[in-house]
Biopython code that builds the backbone (N, CA, C, O; Angstrom):
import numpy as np
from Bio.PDB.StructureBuilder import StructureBuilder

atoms = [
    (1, "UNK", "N", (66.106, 21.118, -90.080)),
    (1, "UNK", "CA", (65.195, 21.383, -89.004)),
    (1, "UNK", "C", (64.470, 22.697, -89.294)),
    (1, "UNK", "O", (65.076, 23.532, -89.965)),
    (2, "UNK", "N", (63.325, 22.949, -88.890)),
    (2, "UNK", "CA", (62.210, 23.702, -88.868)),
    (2, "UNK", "C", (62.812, 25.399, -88.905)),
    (2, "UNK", "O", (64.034, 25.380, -89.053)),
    (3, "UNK", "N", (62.360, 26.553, -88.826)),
    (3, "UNK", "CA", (62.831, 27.431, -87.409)),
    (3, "UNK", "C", (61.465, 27.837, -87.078)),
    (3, "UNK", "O", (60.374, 28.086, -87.590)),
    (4, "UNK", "N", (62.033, 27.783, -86.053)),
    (4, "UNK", "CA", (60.353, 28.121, -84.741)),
    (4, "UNK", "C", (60.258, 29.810, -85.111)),
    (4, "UNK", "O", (61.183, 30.575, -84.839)),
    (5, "UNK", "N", (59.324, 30.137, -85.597)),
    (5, "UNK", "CA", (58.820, 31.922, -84.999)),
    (5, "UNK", "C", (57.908, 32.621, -84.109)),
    (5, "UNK", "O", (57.019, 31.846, -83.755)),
    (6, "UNK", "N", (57.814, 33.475, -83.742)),
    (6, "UNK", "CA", (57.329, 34.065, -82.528)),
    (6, "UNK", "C", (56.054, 34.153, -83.223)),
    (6, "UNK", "O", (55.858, 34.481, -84.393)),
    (7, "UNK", "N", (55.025, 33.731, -82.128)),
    (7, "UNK", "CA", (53.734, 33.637, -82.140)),
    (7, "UNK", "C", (53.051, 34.892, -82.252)),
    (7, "UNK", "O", (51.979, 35.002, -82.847)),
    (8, "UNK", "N", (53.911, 36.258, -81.449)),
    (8, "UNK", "CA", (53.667, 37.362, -81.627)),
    (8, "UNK", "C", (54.412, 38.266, -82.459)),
    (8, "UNK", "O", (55.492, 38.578, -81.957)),
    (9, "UNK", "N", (54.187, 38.737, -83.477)),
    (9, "UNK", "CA", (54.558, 39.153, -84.472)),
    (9, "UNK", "C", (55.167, 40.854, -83.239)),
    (9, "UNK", "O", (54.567, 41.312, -82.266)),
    (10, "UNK", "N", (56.397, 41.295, -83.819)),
    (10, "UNK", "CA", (57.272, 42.326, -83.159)),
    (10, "UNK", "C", (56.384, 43.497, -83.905)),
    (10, "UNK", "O", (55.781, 43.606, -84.973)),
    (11, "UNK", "N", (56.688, 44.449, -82.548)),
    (11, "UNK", "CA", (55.860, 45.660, -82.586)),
    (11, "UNK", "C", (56.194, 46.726, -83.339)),
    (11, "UNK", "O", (57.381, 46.547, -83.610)),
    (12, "UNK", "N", (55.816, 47.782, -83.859)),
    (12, "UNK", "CA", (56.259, 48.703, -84.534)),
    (12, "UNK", "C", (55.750, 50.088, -83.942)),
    (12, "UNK", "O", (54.557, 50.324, -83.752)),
    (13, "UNK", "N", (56.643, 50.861, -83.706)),
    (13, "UNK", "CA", (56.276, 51.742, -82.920)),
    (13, "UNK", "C", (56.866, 53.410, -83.087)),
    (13, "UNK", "O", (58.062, 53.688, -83.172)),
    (14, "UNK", "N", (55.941, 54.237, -83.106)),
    (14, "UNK", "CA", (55.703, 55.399, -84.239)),
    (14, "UNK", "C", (57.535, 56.010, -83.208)),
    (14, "UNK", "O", (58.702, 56.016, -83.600)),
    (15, "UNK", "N", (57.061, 56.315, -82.204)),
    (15, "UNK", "CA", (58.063, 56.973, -81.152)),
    (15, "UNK", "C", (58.839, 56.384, -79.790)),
    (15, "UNK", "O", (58.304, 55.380, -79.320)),
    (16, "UNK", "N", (59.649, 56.717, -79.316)),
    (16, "UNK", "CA", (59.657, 55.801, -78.079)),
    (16, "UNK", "C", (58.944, 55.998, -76.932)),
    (16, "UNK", "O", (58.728, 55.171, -76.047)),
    (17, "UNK", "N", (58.462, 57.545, -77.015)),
    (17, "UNK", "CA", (57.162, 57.744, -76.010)),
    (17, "UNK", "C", (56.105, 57.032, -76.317)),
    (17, "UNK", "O", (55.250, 56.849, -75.451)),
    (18, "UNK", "N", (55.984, 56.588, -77.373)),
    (18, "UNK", "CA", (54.965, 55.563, -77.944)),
    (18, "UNK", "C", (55.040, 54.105, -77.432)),
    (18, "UNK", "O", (54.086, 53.327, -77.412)),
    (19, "UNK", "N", (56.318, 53.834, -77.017)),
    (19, "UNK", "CA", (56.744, 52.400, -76.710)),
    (19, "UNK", "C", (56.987, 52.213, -75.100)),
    (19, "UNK", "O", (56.888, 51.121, -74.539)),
    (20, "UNK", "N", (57.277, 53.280, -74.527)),
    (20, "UNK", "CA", (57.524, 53.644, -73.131)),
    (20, "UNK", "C", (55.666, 53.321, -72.305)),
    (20, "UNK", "O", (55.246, 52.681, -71.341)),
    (21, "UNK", "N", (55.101, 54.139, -73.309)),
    (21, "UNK", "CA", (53.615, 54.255, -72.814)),
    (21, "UNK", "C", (53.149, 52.911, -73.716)),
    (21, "UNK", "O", (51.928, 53.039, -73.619)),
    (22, "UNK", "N", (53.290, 52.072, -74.284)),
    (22, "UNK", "CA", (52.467, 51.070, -74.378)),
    (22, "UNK", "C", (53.664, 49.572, -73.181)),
    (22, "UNK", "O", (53.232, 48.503, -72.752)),
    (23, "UNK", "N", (54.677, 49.970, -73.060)),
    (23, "UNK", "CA", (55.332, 49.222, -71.842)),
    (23, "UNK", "C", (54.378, 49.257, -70.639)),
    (23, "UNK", "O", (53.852, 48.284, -70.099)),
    (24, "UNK", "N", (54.245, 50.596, -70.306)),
    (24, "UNK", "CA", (53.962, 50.899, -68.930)),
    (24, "UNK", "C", (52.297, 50.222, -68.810)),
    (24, "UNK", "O", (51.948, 49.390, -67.973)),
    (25, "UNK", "N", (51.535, 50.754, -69.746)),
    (25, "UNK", "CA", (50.182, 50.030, -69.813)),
    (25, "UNK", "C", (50.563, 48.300, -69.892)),
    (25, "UNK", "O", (50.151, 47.470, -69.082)),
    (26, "UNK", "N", (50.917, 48.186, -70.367)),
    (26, "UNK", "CA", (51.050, 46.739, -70.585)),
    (26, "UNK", "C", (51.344, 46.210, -68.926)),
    (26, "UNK", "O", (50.566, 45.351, -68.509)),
    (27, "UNK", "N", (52.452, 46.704, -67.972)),
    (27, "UNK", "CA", (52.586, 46.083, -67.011)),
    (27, "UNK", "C", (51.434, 46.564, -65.669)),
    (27, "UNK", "O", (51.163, 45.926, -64.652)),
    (28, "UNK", "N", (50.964, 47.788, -66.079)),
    (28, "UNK", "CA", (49.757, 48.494, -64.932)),
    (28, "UNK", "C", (48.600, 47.572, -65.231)),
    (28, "UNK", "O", (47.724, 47.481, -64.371)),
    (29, "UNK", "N", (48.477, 46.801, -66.466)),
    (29, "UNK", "CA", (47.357, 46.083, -67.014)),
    (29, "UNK", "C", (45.932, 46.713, -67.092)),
    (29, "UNK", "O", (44.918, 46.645, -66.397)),
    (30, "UNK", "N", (46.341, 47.447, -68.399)),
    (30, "UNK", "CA", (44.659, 48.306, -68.367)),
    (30, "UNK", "C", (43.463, 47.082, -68.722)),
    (30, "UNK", "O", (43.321, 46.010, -69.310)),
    (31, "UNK", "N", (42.891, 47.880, -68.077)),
    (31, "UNK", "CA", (41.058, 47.084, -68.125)),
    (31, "UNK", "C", (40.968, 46.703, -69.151)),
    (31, "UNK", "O", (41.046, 47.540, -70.050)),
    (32, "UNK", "N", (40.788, 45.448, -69.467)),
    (32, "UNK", "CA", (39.467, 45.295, -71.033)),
    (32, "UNK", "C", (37.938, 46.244, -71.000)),
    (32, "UNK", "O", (37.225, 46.496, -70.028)),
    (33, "UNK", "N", (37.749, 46.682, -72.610)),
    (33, "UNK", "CA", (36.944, 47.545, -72.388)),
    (33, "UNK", "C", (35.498, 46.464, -72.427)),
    (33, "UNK", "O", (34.465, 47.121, -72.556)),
    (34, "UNK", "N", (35.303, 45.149, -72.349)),
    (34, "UNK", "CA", (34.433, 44.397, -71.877)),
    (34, "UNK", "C", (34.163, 44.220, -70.527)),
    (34, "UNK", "O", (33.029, 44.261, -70.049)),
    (35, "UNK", "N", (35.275, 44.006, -69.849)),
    (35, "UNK", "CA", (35.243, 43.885, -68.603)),
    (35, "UNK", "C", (34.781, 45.398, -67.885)),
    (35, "UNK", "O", (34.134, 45.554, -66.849)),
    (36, "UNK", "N", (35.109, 46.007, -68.419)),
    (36, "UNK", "CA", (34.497, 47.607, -67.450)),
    (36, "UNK", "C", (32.761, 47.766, -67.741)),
    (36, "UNK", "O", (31.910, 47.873, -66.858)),
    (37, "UNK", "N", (32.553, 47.749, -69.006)),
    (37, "UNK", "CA", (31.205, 47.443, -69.741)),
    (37, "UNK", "C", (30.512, 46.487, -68.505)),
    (37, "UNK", "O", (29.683, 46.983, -67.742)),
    (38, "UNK", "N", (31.020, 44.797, -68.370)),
    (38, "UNK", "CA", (30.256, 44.164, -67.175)),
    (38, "UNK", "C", (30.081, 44.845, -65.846)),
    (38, "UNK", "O", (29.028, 45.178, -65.303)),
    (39, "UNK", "N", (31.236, 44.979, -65.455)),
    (39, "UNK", "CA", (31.089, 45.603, -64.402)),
    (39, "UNK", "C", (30.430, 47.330, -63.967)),
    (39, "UNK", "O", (30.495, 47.758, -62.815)),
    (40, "UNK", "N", (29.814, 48.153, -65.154)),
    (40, "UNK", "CA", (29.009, 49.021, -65.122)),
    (40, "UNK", "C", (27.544, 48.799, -65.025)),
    (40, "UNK", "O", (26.607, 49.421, -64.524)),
    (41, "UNK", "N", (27.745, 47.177, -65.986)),
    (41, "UNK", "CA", (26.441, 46.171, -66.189)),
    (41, "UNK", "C", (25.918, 45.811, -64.286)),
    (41, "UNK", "O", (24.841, 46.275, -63.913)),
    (42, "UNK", "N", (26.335, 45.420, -63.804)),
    (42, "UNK", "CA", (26.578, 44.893, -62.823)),
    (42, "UNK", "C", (25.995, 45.580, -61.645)),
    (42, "UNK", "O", (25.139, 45.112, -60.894)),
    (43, "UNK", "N", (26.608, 46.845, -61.564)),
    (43, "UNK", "CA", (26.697, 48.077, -60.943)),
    (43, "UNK", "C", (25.462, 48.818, -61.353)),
    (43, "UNK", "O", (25.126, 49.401, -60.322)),
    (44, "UNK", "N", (24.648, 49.099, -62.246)),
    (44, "UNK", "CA", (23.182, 49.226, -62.846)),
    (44, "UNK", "C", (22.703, 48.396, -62.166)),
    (44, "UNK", "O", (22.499, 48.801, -61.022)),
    (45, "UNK", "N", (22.416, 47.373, -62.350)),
    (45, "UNK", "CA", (21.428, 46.087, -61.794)),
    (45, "UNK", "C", (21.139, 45.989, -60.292)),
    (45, "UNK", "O", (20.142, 45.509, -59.753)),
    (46, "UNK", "N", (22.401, 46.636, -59.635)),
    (46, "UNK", "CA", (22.401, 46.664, -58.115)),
    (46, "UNK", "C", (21.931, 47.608, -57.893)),
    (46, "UNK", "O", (21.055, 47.386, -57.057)),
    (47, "UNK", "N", (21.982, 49.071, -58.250)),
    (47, "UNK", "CA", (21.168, 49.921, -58.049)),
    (47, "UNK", "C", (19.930, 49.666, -57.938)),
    (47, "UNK", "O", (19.289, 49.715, -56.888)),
    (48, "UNK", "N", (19.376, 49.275, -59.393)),
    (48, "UNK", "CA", (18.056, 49.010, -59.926)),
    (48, "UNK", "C", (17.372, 48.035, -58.671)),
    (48, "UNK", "O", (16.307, 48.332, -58.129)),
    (49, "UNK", "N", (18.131, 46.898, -58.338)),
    (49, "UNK", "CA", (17.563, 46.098, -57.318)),
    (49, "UNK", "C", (17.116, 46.845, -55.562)),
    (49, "UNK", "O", (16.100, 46.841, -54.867)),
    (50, "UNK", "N", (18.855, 47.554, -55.392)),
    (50, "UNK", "CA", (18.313, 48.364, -53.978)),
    (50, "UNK", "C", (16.802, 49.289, -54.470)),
    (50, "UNK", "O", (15.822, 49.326, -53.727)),
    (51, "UNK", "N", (16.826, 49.716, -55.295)),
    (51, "UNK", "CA", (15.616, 51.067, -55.592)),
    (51, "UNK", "C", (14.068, 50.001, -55.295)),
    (51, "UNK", "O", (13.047, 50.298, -54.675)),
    (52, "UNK", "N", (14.480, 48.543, -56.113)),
    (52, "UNK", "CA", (13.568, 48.319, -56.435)),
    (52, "UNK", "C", (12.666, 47.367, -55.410)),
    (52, "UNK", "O", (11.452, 47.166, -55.441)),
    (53, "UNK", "N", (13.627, 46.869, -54.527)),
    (53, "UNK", "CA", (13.556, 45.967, -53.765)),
    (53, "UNK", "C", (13.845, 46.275, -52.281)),
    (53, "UNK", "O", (13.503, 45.538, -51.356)),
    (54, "UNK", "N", (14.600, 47.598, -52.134)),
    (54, "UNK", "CA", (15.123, 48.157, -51.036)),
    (54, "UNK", "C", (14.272, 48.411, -49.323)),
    (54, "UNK", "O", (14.434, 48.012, -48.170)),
    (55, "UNK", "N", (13.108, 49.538, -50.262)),
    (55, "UNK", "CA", (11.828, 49.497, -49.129)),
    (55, "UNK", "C", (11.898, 48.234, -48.317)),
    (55, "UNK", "O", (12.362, 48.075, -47.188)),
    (56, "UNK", "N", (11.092, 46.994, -49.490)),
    (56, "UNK", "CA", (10.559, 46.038, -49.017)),
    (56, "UNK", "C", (11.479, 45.047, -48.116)),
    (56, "UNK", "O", (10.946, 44.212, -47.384)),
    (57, "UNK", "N", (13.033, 45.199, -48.218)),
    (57, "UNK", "CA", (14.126, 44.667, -47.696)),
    (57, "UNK", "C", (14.134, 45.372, -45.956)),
    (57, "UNK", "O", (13.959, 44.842, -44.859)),
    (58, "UNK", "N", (14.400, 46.673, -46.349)),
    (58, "UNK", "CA", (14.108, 47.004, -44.861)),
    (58, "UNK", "C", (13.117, 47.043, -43.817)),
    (58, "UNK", "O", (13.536, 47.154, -42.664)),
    (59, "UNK", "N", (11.566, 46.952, -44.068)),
    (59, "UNK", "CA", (10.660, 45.876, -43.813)),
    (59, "UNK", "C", (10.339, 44.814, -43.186)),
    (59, "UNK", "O", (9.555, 44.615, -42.258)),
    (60, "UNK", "N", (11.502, 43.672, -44.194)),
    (60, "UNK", "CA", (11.259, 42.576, -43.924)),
    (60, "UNK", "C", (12.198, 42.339, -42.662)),
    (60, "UNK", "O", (12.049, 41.456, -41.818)),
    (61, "UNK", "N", (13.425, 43.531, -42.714)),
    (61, "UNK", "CA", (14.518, 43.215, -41.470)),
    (61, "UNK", "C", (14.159, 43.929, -40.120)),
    (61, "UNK", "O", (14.922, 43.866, -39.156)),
    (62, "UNK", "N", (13.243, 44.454, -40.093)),
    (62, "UNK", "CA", (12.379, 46.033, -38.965)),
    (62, "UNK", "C", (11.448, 44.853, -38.205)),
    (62, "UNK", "O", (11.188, 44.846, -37.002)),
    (63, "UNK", "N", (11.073, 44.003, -39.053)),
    (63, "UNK", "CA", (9.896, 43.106, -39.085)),
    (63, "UNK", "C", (10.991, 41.324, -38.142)),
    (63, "UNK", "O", (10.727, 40.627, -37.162)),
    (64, "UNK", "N", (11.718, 41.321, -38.780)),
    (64, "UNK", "CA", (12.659, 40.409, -38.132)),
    (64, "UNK", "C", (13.420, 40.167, -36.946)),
    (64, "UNK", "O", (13.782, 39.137, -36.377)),
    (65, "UNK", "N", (13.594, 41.608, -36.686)),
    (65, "UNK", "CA", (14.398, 42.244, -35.463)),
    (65, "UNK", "C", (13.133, 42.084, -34.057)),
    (65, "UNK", "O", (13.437, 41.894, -32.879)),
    (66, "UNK", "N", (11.968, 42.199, -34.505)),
    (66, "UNK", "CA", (10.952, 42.472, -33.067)),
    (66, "UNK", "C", (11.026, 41.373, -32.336)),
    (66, "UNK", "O", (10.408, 41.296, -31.273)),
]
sb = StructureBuilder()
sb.init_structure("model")
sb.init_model(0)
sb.init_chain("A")
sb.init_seg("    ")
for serial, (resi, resn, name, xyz) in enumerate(atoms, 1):
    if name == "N":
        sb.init_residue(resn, " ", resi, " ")
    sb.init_atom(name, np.array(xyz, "f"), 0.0, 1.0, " ", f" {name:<3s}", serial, name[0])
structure = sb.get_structure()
């Protein structure tokens, strides 16, 4: 029969403060640095839209309300 091995190859690790602090990240689950990137993406665009679109938004609701 076969032997099965771990899909994730075992870690190597310089110190145990090294292993303590990649534990602890691992379970706090740091950000992907894509996902922060979108969501800065994201966060630009909404700005850009209130600035750009904002005036004419409050306007149209000043204008709605009478």
């Amino acid at each position: 029969m076969s032997r099965l091995t771990s899909q994730y190859p075992e870690r190597v690790y310089a110190s145990p403060e090294e292993k303590q602090r990649s534990e602890i990240a691992d379970r706090v689950g740091v950000p992907r640095p894509g996902l922060l990137l979108a969501g800065l993406a994201a966060l630009g665009v909404g700005i850009w839209a209130w600035y750009y679109f904002g005036p004419d938004i409050r306007r149209y609701l000043k204008i709605r309300s009478m």
